[in-house]
VOBA-1610 file (N, C-alpha, C; in pm, whole numbers, padded with zeros to 5 digits, always signed):
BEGIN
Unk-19249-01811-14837Unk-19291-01951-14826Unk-19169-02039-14805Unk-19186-02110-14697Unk-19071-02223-14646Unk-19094-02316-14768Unk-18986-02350-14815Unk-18971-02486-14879Unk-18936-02641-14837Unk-18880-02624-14732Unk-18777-02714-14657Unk-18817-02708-14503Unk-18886-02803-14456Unk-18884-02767-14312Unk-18914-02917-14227Unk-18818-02941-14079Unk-18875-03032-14058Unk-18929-03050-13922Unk-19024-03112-13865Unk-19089-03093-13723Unk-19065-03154-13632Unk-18962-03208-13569Unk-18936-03276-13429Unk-19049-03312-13352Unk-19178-03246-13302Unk-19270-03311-13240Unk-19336-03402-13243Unk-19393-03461-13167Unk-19494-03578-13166Unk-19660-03590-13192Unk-19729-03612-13292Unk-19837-03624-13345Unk-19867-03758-13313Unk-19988-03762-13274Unk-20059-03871-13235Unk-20068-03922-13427Unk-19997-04097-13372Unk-20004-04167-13531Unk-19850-04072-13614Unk-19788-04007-13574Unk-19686-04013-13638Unk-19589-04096-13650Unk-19509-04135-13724Unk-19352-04216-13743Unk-19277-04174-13753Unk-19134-04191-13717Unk-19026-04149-13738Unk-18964-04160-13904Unk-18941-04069-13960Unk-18912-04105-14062Unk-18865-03967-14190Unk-18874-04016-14283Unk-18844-03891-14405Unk-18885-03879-14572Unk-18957-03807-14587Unk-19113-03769-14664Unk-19036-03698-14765Unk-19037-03688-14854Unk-18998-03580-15014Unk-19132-03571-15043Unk-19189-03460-15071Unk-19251-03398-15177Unk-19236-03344-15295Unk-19224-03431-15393Unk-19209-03340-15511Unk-19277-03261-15561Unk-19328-03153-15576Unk-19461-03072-15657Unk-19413-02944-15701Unk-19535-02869-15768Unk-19529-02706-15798Unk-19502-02670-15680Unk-19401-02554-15662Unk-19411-02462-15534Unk-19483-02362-15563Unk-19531-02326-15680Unk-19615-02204-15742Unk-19751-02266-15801Unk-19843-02142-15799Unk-19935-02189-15861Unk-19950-02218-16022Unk-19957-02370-16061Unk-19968-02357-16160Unk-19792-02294-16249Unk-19692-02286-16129Unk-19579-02268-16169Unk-19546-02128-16197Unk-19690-02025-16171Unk-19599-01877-16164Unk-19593-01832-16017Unk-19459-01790-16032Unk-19412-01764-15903Unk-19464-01628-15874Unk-19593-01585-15924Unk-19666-01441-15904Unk-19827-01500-15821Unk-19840-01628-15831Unk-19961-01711-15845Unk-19959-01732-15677Unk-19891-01735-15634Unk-19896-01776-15455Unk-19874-01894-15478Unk-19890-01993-15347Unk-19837-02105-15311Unk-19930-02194-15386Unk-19874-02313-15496Unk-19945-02392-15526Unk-20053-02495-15448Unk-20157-02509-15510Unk-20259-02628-15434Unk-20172-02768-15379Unk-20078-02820-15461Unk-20027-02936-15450Unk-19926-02895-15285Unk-19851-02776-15258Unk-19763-02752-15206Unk-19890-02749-15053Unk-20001-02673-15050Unk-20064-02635-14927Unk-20105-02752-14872Unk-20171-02856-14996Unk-20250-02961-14947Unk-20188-03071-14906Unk-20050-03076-14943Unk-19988-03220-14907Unk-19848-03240-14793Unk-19798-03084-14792Unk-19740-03058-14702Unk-19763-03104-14561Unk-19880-02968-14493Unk-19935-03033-14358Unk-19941-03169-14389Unk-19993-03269-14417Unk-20058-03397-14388Unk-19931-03471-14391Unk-19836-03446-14501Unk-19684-03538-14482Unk-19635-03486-14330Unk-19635-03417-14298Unk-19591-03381-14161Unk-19629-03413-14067Unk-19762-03469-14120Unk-19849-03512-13948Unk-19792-03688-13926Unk-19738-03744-14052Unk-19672-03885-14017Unk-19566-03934-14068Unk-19447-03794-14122Unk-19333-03812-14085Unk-19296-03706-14025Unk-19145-03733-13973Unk-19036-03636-13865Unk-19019-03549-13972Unk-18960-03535-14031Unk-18917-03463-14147Unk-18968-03485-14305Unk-18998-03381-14327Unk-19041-03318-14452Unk-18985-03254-14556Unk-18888-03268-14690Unk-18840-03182-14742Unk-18920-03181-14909Unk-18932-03068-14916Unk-18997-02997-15058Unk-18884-02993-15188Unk-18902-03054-15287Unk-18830-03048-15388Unk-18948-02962-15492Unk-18908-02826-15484Unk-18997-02782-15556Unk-18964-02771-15688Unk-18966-02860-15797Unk-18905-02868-15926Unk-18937-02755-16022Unk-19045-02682-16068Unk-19044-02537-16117Unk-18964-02456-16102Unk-18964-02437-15958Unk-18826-02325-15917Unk-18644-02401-15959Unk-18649-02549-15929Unk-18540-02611-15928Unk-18491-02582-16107Unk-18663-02607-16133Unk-18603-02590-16335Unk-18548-02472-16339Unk-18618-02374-16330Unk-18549-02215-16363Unk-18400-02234-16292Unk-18379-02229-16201Unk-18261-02210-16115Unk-18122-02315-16230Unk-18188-02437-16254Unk-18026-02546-16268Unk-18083-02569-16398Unk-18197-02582-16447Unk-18211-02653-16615Unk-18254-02804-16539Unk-18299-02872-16687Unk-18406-02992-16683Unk-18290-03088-16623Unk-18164-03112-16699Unk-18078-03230-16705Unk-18011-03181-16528Unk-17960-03066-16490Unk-17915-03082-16345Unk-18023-03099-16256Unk-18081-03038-16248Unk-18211-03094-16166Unk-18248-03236-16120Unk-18262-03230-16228Unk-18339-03436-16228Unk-18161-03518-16188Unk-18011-03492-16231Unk-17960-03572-16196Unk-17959-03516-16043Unk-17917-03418-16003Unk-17926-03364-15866Unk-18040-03419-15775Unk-18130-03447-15773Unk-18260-03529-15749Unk-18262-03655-15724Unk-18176-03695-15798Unk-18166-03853-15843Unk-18029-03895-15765Unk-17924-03835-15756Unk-17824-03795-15643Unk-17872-03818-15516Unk-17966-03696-15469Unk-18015-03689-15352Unk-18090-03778-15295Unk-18152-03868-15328Unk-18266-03973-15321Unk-18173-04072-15298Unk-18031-04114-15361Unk-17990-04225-15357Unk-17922-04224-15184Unk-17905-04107-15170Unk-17799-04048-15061Unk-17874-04058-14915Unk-17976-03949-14923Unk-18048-03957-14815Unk-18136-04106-14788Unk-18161-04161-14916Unk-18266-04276-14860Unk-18399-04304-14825Unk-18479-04120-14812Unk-18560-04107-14733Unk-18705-04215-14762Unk-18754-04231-14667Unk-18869-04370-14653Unk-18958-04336-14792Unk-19034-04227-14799Unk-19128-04166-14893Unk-19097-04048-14986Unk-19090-04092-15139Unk-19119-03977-15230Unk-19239-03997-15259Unk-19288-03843-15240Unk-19457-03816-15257Unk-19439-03747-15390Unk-19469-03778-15498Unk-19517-03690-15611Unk-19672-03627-15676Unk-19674-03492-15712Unk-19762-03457-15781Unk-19739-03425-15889Unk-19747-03520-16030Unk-19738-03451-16126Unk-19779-03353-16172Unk-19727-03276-16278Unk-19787-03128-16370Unk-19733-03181-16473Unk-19671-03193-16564Unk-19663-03195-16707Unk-19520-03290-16716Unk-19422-03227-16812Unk-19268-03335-16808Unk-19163-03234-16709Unk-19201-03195-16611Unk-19071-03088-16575Unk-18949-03172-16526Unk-19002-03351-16458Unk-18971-03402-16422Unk-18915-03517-16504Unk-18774-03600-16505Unk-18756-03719-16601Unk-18783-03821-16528Unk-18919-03898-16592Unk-18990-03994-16521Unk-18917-04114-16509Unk-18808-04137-16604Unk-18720-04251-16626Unk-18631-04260-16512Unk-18608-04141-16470Unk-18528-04132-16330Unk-18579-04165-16258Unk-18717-04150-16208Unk-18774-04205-16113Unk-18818-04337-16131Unk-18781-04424-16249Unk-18796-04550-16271Unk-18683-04620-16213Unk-18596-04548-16264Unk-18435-04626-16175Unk-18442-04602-16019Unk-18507-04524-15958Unk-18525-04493-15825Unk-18636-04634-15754Unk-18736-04666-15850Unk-18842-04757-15798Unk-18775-04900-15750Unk-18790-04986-15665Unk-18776-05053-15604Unk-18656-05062-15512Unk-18598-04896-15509Unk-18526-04884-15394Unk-18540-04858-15245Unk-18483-04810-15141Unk-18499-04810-14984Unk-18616-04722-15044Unk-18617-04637-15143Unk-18717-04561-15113Unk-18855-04535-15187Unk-18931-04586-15133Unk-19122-04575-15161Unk-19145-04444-15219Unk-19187-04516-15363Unk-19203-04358-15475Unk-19360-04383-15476Unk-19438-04272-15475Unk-19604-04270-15518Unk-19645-04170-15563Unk-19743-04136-15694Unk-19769-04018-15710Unk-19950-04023-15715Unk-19935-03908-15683Unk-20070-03886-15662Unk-20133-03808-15771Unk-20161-03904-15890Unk-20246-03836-16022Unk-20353-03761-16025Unk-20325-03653-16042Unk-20476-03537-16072Unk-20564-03556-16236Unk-20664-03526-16217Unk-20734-03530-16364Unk-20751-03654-16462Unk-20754-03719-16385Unk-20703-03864-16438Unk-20822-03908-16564Unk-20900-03804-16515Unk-21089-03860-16579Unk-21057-03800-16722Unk-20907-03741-16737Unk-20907-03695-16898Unk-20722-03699-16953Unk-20701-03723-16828Unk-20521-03716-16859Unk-20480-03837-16845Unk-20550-03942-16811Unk-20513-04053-16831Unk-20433-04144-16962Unk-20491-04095-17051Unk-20423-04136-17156Unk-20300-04079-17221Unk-20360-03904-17286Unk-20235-03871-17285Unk-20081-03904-17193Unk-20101-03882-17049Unk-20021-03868-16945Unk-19997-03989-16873Unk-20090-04011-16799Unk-20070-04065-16636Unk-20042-04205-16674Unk-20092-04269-16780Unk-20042-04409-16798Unk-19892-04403-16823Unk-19849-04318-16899Unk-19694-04339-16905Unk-19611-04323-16835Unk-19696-04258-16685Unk-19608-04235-16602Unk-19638-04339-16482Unk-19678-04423-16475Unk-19698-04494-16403Unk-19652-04620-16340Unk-19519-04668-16458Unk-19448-04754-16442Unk-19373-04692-16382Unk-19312-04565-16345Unk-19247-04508-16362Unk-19190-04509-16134Unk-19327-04533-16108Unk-19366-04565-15939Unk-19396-04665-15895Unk-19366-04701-15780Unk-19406-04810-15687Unk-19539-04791-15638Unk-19611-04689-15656Unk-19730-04720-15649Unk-19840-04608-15705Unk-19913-04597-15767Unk-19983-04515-15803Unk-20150-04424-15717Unk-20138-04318-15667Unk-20275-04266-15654Unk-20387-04201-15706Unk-20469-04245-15779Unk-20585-04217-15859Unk-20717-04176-15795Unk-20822-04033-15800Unk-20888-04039-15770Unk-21025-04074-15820Unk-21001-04123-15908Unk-21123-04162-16070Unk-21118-04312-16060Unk-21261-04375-16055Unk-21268-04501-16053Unk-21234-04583-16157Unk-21240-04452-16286Unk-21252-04585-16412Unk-21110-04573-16433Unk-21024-04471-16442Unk-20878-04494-16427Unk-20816-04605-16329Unk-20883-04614-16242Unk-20830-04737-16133Unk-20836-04863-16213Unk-20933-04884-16282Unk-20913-04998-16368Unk-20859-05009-16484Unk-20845-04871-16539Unk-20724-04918-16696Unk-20630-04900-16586Unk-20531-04847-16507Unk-20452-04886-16442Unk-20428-05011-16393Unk-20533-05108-16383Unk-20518-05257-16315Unk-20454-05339-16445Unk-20499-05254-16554Unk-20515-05404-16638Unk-20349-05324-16709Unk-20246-05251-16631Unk-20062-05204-16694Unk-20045-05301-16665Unk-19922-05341-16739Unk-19852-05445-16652Unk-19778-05384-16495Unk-19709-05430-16436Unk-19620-05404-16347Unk-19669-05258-16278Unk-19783-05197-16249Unk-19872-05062-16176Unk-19959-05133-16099Unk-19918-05049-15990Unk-19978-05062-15833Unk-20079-04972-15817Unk-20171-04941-15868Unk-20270-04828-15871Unk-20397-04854-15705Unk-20406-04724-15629Unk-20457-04742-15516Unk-20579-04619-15553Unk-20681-04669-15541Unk-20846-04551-15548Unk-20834-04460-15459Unk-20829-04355-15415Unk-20856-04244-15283Unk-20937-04139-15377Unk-20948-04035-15279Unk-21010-03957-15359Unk-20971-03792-15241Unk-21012-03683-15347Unk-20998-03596-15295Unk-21058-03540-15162Unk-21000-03453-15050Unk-21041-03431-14939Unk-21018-03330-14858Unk-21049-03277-14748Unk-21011-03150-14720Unk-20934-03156-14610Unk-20862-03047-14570Unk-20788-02988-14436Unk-20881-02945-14355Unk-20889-02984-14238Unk-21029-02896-14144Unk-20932-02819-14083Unk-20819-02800-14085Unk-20759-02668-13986Unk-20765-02566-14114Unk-20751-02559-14230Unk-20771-02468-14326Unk-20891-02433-14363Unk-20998-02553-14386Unk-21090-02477-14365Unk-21244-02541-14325Unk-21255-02452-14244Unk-21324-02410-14126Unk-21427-02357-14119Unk-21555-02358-14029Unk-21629-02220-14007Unk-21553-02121-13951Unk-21674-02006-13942Unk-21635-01899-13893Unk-21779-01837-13824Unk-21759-01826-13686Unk-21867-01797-13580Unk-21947-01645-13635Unk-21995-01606-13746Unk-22045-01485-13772Unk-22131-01517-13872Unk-22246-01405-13834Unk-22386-01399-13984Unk-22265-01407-14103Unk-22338-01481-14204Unk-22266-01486-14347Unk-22322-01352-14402Unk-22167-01316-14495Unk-22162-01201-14548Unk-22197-01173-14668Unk-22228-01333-14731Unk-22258-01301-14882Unk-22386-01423-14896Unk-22506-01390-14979Unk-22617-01513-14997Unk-22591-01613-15059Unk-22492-01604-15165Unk-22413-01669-15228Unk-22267-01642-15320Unk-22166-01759-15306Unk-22070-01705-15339Unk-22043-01825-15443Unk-21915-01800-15519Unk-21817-01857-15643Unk-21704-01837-15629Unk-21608-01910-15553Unk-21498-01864-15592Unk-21366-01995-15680Unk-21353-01901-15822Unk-21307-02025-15895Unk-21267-01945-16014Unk-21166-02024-16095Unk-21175-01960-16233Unk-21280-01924-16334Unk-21308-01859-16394Unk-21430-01803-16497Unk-21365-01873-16603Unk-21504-02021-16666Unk-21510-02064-16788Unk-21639-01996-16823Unk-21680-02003-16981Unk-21784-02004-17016Unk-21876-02064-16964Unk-21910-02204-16919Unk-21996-02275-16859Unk-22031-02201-16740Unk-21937-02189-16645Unk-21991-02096-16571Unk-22027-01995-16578Unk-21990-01918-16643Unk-22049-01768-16686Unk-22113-01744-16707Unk-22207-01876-16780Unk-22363-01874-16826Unk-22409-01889-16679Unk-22389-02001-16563Unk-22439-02017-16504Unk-22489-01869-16391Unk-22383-01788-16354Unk-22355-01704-16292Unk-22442-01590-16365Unk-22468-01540-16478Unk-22528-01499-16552Unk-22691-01507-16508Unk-22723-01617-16514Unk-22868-01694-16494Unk-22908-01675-16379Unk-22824-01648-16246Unk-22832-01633-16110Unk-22864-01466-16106Unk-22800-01417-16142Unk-22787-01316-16142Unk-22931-01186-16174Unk-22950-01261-16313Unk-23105-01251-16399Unk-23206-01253-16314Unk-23198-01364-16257Unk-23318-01427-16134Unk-23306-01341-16040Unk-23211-01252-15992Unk-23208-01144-15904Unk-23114-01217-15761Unk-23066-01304-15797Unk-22958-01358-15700Unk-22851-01312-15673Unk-22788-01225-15560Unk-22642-01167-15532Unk-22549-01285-15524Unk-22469-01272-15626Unk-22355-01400-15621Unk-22226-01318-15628Unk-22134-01366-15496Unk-22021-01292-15549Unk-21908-01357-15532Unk-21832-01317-15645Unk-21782-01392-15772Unk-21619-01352-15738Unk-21525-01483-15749Unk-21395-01431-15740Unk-21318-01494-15793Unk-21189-01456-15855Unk-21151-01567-15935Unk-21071-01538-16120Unk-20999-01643-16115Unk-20884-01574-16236Unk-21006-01570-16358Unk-20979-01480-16427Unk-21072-01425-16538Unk-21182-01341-16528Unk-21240-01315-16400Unk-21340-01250-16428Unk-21316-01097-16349Unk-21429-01009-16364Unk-21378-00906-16373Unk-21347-00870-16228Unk-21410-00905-16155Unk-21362-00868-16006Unk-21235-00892-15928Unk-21156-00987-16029Unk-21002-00999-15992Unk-21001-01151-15926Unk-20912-01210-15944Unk-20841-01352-15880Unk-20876-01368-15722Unk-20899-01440-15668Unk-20895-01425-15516Unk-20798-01493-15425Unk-20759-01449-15368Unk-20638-01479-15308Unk-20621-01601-15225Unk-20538-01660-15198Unk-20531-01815-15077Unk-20675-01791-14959Unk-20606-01674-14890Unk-20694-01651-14756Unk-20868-01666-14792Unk-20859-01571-14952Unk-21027-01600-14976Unk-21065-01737-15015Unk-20997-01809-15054Unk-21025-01953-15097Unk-21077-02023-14919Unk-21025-01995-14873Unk-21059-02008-14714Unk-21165-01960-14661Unk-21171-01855-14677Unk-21249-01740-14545Unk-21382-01726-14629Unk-21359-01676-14750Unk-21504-01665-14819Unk-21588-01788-14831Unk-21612-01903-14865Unk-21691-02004-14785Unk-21754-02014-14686Unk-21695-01971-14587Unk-21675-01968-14437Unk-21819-01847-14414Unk-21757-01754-14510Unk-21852-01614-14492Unk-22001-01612-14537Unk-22011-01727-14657Unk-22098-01675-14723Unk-22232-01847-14666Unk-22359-01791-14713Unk-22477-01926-14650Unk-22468-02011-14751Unk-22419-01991-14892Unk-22439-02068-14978Unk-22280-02033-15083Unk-22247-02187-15106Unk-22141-02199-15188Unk-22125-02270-15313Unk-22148-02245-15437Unk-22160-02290-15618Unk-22038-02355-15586Unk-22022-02505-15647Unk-21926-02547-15746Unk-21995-02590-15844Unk-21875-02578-15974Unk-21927-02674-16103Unk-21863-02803-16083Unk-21815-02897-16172Unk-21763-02984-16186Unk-21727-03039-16360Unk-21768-02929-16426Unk-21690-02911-16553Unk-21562-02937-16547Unk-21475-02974-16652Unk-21347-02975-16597Unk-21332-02977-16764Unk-21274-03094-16830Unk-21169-03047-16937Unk-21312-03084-17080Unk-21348-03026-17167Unk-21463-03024-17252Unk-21565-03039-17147Unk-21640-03146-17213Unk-21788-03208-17105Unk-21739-03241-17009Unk-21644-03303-17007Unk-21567-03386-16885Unk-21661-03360-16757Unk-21709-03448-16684Unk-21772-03389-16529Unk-21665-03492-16469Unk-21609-03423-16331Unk-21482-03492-16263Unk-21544-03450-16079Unk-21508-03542-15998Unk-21544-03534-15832Unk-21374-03421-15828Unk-21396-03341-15809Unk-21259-03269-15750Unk-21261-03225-15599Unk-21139-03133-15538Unk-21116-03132-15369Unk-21211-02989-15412Unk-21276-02972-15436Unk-21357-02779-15416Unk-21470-02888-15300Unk-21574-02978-15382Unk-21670-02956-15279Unk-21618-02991-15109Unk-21554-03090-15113Unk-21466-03132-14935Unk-21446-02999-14887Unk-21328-02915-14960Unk-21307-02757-14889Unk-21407-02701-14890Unk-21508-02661-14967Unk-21642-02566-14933Unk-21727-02654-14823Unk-21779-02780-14803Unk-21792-02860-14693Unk-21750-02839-14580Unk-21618-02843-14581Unk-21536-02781-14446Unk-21533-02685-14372Unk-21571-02585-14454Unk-21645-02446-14385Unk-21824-02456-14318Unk-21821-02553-14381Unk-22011-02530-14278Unk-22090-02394-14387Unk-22043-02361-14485Unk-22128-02311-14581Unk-22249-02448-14678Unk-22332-02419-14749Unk-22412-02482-14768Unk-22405-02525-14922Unk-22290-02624-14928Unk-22265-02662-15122Unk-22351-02666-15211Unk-22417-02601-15315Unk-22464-02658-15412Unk-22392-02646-15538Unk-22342-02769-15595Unk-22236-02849-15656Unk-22373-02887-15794Unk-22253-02874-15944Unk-22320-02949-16000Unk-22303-03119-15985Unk-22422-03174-16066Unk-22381-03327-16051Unk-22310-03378-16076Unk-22232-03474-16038Unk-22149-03562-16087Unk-22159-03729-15974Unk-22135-03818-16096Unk-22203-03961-16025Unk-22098-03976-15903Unk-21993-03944-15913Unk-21876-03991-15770Unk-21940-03930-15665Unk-22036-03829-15642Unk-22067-03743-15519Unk-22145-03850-15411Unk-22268-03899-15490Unk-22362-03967-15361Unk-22242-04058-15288Unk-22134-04068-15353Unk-22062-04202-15236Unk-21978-04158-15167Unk-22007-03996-15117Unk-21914-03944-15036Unk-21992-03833-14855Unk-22101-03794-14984Unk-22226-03701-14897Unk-22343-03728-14943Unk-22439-03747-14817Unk-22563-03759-14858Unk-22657-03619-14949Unk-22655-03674-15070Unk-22718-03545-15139Unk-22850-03487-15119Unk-22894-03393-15106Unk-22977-03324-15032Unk-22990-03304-14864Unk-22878-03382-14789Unk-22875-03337-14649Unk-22751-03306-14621Unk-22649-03316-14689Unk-22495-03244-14655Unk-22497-03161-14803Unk-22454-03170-14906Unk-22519-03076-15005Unk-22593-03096-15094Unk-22622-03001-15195Unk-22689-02968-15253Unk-22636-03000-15434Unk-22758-03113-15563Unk-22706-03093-15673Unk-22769-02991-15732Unk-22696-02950-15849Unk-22826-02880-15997Unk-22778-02985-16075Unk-22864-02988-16216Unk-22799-03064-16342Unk-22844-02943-16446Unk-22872-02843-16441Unk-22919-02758-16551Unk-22899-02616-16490Unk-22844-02504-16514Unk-22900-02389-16513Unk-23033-02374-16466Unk-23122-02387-16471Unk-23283-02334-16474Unk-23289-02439-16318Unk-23215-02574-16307Unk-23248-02594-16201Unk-23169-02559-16076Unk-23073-02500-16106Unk-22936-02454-16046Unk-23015-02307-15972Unk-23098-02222-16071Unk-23193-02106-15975Unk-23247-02168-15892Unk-23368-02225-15927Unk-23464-02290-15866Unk-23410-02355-15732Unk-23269-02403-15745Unk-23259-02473-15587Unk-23167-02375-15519Unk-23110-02261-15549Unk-23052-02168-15520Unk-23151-02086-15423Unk-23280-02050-15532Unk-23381-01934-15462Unk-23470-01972-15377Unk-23453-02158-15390Unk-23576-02186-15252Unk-23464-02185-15096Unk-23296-02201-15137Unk-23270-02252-14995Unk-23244-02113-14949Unk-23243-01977-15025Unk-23233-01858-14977Unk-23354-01808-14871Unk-23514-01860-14940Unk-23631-01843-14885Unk-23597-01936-14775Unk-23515-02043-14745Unk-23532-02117-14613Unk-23349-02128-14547Unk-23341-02058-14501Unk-23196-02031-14467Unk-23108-02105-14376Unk-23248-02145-14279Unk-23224-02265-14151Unk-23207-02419-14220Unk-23254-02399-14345Unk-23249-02520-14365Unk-23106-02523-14453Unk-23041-02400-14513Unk-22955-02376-14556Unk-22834-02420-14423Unk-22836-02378-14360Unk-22759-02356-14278Unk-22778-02501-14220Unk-22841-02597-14186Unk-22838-02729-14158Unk-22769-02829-14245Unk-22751-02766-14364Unk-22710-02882-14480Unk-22538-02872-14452Unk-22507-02691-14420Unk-22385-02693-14403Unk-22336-02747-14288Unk-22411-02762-14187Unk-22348-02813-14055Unk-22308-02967-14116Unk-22450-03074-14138Unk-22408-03187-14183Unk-22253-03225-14240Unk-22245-03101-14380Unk-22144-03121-14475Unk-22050-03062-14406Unk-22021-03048-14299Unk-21893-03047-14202Unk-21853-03150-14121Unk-21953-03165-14044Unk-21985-03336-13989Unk-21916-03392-14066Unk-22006-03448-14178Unk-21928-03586-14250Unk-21740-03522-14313Unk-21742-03451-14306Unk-21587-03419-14359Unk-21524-03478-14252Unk-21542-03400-14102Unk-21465-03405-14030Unk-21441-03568-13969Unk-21553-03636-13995Unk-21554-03781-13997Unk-21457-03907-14100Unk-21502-03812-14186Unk-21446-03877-14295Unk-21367-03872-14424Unk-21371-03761-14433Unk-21325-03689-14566Unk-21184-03592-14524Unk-21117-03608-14426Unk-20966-03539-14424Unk-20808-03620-14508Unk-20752-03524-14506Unk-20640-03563-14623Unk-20555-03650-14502Unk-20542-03655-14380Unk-20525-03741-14294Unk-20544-03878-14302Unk-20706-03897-14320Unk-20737-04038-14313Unk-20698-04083-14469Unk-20689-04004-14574Unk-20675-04047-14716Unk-20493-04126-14696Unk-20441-03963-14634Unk-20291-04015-14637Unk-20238-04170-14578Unk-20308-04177-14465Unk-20271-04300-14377Unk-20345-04423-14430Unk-20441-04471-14461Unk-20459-04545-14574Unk-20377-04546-14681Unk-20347-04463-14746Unk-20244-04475-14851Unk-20120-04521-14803Unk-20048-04514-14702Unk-19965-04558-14617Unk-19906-04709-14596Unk-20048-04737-14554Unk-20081-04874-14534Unk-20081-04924-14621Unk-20128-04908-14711Unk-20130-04989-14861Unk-20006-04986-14897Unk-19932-04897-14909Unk-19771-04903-14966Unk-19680-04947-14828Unk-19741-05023-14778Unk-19617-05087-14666Unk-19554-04980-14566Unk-19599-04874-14564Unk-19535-04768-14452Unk-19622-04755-14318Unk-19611-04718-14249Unk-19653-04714-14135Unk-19761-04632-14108Unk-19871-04623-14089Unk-19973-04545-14084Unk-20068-04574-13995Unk-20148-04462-13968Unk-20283-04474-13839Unk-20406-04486-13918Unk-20455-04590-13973Unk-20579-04576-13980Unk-20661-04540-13953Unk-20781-04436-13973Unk-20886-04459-13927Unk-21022-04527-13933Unk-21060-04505-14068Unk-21224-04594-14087Unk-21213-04563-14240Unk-21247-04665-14343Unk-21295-04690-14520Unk-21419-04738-14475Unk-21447-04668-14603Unk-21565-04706-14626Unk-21628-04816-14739Unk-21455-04871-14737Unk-21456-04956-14869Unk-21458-04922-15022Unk-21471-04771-15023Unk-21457-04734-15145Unk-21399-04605-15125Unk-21310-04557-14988Unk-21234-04449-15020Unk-21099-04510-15106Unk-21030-04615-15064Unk-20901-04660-15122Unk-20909-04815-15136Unk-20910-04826-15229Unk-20897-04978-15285Unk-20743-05042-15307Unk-20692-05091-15264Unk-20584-05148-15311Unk-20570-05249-15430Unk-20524-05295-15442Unk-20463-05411-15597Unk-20435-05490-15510
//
């Protein structure tokens, strides 16, 4: 995996310019884990609207130099190069946020793009938020304890997919239904219940017994299968909008997602995908779209449609752009993908 790379060509809506990414280069920070989510998803798209791109992958930087060279080495480099955009994804403290406070209102535009916000908000993301020139939140109600920090620039977007990653794939689907995700209990019951009912679900993913599934399957299996489970469990009860349903969307497989209220304002529910709110109703809408497959297969076309319209990390990025004073190609809001302050 390249860490460092930069692209000389011309992209329609690109700028001349120079992009830092700060994030995991690993998943989740083991370097046994493959390429982190933060590293796949934000890479391409910084590239499509700046010249150059460089990866500060701080996990690896920790092991290699320790907390204190790192962050001054970082903080060095930023003053030196200048570059237009630091993109951050937080993970935990690997990073000294205070450094990047002395960095804020310099040549160079700091933003991070907060994950989990619907439960890390408090512990975390508020304290780090002074910390940037501008903040990205994909949780509405965080957008507003963020309004009311002092001195935080908090901007609404929300999660979205890559359509060159993922994709259909021109062949009969290989599986009636698939899962691919970590094994919680919640799901386990659910998968369980499918199963009972006489439903082939196949299952991939850290914890369960069939083994982890790899980048390519996070891709291709969607792609393969007529029907694709997400939950939206996340930390206790927590229900959170995360990037699974956009990527299973993107394939032209046929989502059925549990509920969560952020969804209707992205896809029309019941004609791009599919909710449950219960187990018992999670069969029930599982085993009728199996008995009607065409109609399966119509929901997924839709829920590609509207991605490819609307839901790419493209149009998220360049809006975000715009809002922080950088140069960007708009395409179309819907008034509630990104809100500014």
């Amino acid at each position: 995996m390249q860490l460092s790379d930069s692209d000389h060509g011309r992209a329609a809506g690109r700028r001349q310019g120079h992009a830092v990414l700060l994030c995991l280069a690993d998943d989740y920070g083991n370097p046994e884990g493959g390429a982190s989510f933060e590293y796949e998803t934000f890479l391409p798209v910084l590239r499509q609207f700046f010249d150059k791109v460089t990866v500060w992958p701080f996990d690896r930087l920790l092991l290699k130099h320790g907390y204190f060279r790192m962050n001054a080495n970082l903080e060095a480099w930023v003053r030196h190069e200048a570059p237009d955009l630091l993109f951050c994804v937080p993970f935990e403290n690997q990073v000294d946020w205070s450094m990047l406070a002395n960095i804020r209102g310099s040549r160079t535009t700091t933003m991070a793009w907060m994950c989990d916000d619907q439960w890390r908000f408090e512990p975390f993301s508020r304290w780090l938020a002074p910390c940037f020139d501008f903040i990205a939140t994909t949780d509405r109600t965080a957008y507003q304890r963020y309004l009311a920090l002092e001195d935080v620039r908090p901007l609404l977007t929300q999660w979205a997919c890559d359509p060159h990653r993922f994709r259909p794939i021109d062949a009969e689907p290989l599986h009636d239904v698939a899962f691919i995700g970590s094994r919680a209990p919640h799901r386990a019951r659910y998968i369980k219940a499918l199963r009972r009912a006489g439903v082939r679900v196949h299952v991939r993913g850290r914890g369960w017994p069939e083994g982890r599934a790899t980048s390519e399957e996070l891709q291709i299996t969607p792609a393969q299968s007529l029907i694709s489970l997400n939950f939206a469990n996340s930390c206790g009860r927590v229900k959170q909008l995360k990037a699974r349903p956009f990527e299973l969307a993107g394939t032209g497989t046929c989502v059925v997602t549990e509920y969560e209220p952020q969804l209707s304002s992205f896809f029309e529910v019941g004609e791009e995908v599919v909710v449950f709110r219960s187990r018992s109703d999670c069969v029930r809408t599982v085993k009728a779209l199996l008995r009607e497959p065409e109609r399966a297969r119509l929901i997924g076309k839709s829920g590609r449609h509207r991605v490819e319209r609307e839901h790419t990390y493209a149009d998220r990025m360049s809006l975000l752009l715009v809002a922080a004073g950088l140069q960007g190609t708009p395409n179309r809001s819907d008034g509630a993908v990104c809100v500014m302050s």
